[in-house]
C-alpha positions in Angstrom: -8.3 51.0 57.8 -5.6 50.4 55.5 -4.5 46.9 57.5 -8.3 45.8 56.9 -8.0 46.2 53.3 -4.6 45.0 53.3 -6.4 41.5 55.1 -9.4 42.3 52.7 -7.0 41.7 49.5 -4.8 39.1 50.6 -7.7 36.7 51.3 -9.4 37.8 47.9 -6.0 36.4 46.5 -5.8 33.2 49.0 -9.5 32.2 47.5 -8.8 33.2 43.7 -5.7 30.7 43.9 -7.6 28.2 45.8 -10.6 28.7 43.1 -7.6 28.7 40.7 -6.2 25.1 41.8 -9.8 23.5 42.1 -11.0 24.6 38.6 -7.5 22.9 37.3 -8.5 20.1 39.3 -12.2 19.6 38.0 -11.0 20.2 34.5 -7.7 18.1 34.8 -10.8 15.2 35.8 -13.0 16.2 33.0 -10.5 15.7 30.2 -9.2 12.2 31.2 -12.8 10.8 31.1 -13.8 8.9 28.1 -16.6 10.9 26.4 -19.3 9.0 24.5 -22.4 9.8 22.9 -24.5 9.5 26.2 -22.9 12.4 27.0 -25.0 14.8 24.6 -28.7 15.6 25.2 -30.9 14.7 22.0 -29.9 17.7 20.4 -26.3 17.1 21.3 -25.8 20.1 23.1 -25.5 20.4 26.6 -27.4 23.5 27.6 -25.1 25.9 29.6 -24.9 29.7 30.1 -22.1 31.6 32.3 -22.8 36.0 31.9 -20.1 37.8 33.8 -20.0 41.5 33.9 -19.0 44.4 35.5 -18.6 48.4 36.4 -15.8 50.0 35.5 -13.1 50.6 38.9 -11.0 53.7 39.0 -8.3 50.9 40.4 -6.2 48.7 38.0 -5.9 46.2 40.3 -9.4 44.4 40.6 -10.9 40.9 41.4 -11.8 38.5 38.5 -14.9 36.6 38.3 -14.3 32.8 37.9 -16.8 30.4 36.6 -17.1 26.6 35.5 -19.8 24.4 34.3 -18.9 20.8 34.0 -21.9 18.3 33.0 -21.4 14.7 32.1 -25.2 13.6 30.9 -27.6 14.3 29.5 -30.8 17.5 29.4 -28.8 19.0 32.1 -28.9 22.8 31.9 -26.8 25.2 34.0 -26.5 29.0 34.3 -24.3 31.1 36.1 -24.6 35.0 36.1 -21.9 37.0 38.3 -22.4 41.3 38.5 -20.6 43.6 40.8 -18.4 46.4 40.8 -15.3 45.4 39.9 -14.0 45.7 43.8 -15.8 42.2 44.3 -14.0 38.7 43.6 -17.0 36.1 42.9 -16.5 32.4 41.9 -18.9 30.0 40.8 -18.9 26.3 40.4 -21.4 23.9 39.2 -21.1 20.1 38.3 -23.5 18.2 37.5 -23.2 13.9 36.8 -26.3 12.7 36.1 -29.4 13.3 33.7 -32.2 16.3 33.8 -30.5 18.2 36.3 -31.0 21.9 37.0 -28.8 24.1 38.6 -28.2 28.2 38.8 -26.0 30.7 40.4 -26.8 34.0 40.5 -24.3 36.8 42.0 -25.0 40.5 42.6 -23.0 43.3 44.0 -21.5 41.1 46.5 -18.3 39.4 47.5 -19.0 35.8 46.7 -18.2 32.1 46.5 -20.9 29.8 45.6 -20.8 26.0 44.5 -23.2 23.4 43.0 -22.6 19.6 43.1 -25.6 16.9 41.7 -25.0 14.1 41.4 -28.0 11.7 40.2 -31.0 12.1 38.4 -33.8 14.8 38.4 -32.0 18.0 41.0 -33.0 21.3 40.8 -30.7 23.5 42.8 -30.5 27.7 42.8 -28.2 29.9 44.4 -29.2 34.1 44.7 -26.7 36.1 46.7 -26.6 39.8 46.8 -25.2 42.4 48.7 -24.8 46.2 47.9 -22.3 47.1 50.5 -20.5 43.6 50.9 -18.4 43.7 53.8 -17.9 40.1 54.4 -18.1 37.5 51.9 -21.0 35.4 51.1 -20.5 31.7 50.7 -23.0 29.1 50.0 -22.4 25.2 48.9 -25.3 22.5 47.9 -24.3 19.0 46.9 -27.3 16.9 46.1 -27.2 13.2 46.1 -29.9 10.7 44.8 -33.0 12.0 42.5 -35.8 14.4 42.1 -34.0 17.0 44.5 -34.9 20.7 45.1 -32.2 23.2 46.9 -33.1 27.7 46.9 -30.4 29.1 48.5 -30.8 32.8 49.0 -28.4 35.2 50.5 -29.2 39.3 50.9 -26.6 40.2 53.2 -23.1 39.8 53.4 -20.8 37.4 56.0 -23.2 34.5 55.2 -22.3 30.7 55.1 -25.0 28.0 54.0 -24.2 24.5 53.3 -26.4 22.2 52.3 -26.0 18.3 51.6 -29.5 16.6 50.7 -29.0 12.5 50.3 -32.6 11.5 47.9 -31.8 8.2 47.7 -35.5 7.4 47.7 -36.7 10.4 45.2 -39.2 12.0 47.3 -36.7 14.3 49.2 -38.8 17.3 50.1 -38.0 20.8 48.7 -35.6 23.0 51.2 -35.0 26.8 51.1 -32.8 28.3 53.0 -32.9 32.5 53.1 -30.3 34.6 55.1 -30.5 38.0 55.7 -29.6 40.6 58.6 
């Protein structure tokens, strides 16, 4: 038992530094963009909303919840909302390059990595994954290519991989849902 959660944290650490290295990496290529004023929605705010939270862990040593929203366009909105006991590492991506794009992540009580790319016009793209007794990791990755997109990932078990890579070059890509569970 102990060996498993010896395994358990090591690759908990392994993904936070990977997490670590591409959220330098994402913001390293935000910052040496040239910002102009196409890059503000007409109110000049870009709508975005990251809620992390967590129950307390009688252990001082506990996984961190990671979170970026990068957007470069404009009435894009974003959300990502990570909860679990604090035994749980969760990471959450989304960028979005384009305009009117929608995109959400939404992490419960689980183990979890999950990652949102659009790039083009008009995507919608959502991402549920929960677990009450994780085991496994859950993993799920959309890119979206194109316009006028839909993705629903949804994940209610752990160990679960979903990858999803929808090319809408023409705009009338129809909507996919994809829902795991054991």
């Amino acid at each position: 038992m102990q060996e498993s959660t010896g395994n358990s944290s090591r690759i908990s650490e392994k993904r936070a530094s990977v997490f670590s290295t591409l959220a330098a990496l994402v913001m390293t290529s935000l910052l040496s963009l040239q910002c102009s004023s196409t890059l503000a929605s007409d109110d000049g705010i870009l709508p975005a909303r990251i809620e992390q939270f967590s129950m307390p862990s009688a252990s001082h040593s506990t996984p961190g919840r990671n979170a970026i929203i990068a957007q470069i366009g404009s009435g894009n909105s974003a959300e990502i909302v990570q909860s679990a006991s604090s035994r749980y590492q969760q990471n959450a991506v989304i960028y979005q390059r384009g305009n009117n794009n929608r995109a959400g992540i939404y992490q419960y009580d689980t183990e979890a990595t999950a990652t949102i790319t659009q790039i083009g016009n008009g995507h919608s793209a959502k991402i549920f994954q929960r677990d009450e007794n994780a085991i496994a990791a859950a993993n799920a990755d959309i890119k979206q290519y194109g316009s006028n997109s839909n993705v629903n990932v949804l994940q209610s078990d752990s160990g679960q991989n979903v990858q999803v890579a929808q090319y809408a070059w023409s705009g009338n890509a129809l909507p996919v849902t994809i829902t795991t569970y054991r």
